[in-house]
C-alpha positions, 0 to 999 in steps of 0.5 A: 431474484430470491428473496432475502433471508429473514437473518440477512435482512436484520444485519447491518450490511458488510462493509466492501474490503479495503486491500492492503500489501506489505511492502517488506522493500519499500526502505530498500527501494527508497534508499537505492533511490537516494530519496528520504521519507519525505521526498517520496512521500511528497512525490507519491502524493501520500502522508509522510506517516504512509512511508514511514508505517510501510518501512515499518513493515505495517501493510500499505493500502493498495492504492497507496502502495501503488502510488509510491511504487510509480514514484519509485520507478518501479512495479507494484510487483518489485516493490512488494517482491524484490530488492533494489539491484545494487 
């Protein structure tokens, strides 16, 4: 294994990246499912300000996304890319 470089060893180490997705139809999704930012906050586990940031159109952590998603009924992928069909 080679040896770390001098610069390297003298910085602090990166931190892991925390992956985070838009979910520009997450109030569409909601909506379709008659459910208030409460309720699918409660049935995904997650803090009411999470639905809310994410209906804002701030990104969701990936977890987070995932977890509102399956409590949607729907994929990740939907959530993220497609509108509910009326």
């Amino acid at each position: 294994m080679p040896a770390m470089s001098e610069e390297r060893r003298d910085q602090p180490p990166v931190p892991a990246p925390i992956s985070h997705s838009p979910l520009p139809h997450l109030r569409a999704w909601r909506l379709s499912k008659l459910m208030t930012q409460r309720g699918l906050a409660k049935a995904a586990g997650v803090a009411e300000s999470t639905v809310v940031r994410g209906e804002m159109g701030e990104p969701v952590a990936a977890l987070s996304a995932a977890k509102l998603a399956k409590a949607l009924g729907v994929s990740l992928r939907q959530l993220r890319d497609e509108e509910p069909q009326e």
